[in-house]
N, C-alpha and C positions, 0 to 999 in steps of 0.2 A: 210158899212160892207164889209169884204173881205171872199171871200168862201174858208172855210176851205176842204171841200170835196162835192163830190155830187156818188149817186148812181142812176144809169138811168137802170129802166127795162120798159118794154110796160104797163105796168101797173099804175107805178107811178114813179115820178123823188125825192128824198131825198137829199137835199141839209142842211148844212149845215155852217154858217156863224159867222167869231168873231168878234165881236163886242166890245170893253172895256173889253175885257181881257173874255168874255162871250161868250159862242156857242149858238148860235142858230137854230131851226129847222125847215125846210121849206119845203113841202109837196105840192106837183102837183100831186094829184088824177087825171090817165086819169079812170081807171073801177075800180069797189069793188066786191068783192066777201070774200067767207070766208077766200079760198086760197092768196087769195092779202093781207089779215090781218094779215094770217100768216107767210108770206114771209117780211112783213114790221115789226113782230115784232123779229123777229129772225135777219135782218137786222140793227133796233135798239139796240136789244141785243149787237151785236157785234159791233158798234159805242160806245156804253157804255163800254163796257170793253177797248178798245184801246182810249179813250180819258182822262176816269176816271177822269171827271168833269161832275157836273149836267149841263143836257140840258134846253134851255128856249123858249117858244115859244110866240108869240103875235096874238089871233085872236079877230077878231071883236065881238062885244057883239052879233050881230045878225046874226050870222054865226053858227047856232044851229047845223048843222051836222059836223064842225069842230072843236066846242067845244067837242060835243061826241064823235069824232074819238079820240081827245087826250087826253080825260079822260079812253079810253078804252085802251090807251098805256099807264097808267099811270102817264100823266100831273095831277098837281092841280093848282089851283087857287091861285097863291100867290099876288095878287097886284090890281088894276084895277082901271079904269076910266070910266066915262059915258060911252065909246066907244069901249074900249078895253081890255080883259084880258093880263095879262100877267100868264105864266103857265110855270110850272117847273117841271121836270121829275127828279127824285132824284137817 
């Protein structure tokens, strides 16, 4: 994968990677609060608007609180394997 962009604040790192013509989004939680959700979706927000391609994410099946971070940005469930989701933000 080549990284397309990254946003680094104390909070969390947002990187982003293309893959087969595909972006992808990769997420370094260092703290959560309410404020860090809403700073990363306004963040997203505007990734979305400047790429104007859906975004796709890969997390582990048993990664239960980063499944729910990316359902609560929006990802859904489009794909999976015993091991892994894959998730798309539209």
């Amino acid at each position: 994968m080549d990284v397309f962009g990254t946003i680094h604040t104390e909070d969390y790192v947002l990187t982003l990677e293309e893959s087969e013509g595909n972006l992808f989004c990769h997420i370094k939680l260092r703290n959560w609060s309410t404020a860090v959700y809403k700073r990363m979706l306004v963040d997203l927000g505007q990734i979305r608007e400047c790429v104007g391609v859906p975004l796709f994410c890969n997390i582990q099946r048993a990664e239960d609180f980063k499944i729910k971070l990316a359902t609560m940005f929006g990802f859904m469930i489009i794909a999976q394997t015993d091991t892994t989701y894959l998730m798309e933000l539209l």
